[in-house]
C-alpha positions, 0 to 999 in steps of 0.5 A: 500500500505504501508503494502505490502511495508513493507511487501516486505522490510522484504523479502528483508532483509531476503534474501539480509542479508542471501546472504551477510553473505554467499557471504562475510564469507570469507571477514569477516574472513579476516577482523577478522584475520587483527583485531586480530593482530592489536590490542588486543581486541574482533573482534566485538564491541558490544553496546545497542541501540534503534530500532523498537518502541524504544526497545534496541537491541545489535548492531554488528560490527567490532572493529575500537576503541581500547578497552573501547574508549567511556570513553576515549577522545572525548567519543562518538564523533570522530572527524577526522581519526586521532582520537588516539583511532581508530586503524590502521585497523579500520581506513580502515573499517571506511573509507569504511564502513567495519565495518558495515557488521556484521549489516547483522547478525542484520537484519536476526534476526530481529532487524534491516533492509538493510535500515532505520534510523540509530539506536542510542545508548540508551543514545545519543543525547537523555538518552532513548526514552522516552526522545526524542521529540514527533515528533522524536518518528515517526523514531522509527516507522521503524526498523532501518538500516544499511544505511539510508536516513540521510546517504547518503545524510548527513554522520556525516556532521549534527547535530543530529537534522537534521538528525532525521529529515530526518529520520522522512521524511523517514518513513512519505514518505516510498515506497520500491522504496526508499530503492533501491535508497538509497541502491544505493548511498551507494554503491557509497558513500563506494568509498567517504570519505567526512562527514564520521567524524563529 
């Protein structure tokens, strides 16, 4: 049962990203125009992180951050909107989750589905997957998503910890179901901005 699932979950991906990415070129365009003159900058930022069995992939997404932002301030970790290194468009893309369209172009390739845990970079909160505790290796037994279980129900709001655990109870309880579900609740969350930052 659980193969079919997983079967129909990769359907879904490739129809629901290919449908998105037609539907939503123009928006996309848009937000790439609003980019440019706001700050100087490539329109999409572009980083490693850990997928499926724990390979690297290149994430896609739209530019919210200034230029090099990881090594500057907080690095990673932002902590309000009024973080200095988000720009005055990213600071609308984050707030309703914009900034992740680009993920479709992820999904249609392959690296990444509609929903799942949220893929982390390469080197946080752990330096690698061979780094993570044996029980955090079961979310990489899914591809990751563009929102997910943690998401929906946690944002930024936890530590790391507890949102790897959620993810774990996601993989160890999938049913196709499921992801409509939480498909659901992040349309729903797009209009919220609670736990959003850390």
């Amino acid at each position: 049962m659980k193969r079919i699932n997983l079967c129909l979950k990769r359907i879904i991906d490739i129809i629901g990203s290919l449908v998105g990415l037609v539907i939503l070129s123009p928006v996309f365009l848009v937000i790439a125009l609003f980019i440019k003159m706001d700050s100087p900058g490539p329109v999409f930022f572009v980083q490693d992180r850990l997928g499926l069995r724990g390979r690297t992939f290149r994430i896609i997404k739209f530019r919210t951050m200034v230029v090099n932002a990881e090594n500057i301030g907080d690095g990673l970790r932002v902590k309000s909107e009024r973080d200095p290194r988000i720009t005055k468009v990213g600071r609308i893309l984050r707030a309703t989750s914009l900034d992740e369209l680009p993920q479709l172009i992820n999904v249609l390739k392959g690296d990444m589905s509609l929903v799942g845990p949220r893929p982390p970079a390469t080197y946080h909160p752990y330096d690698g997957y061979a780094k993570y505790p044996e029980w955090a290796k079961k979310r990489f037994e899914m591809r990751p998503g563009i929102t997910g279980l943690a998401q929906v129900r946690l944002r930024n709001s936890a530590p790391w910890t507890e949102r790897i655990e959620m993810d774990v109870k996601y993989v160890e309880q999938y049913h196709i179901a499921k992801d409509f579900w939480i498909l659901f609740w992040t349309i729903r969350r797009v209009f919220t901005k609670e736990n959003i930052y850390a």
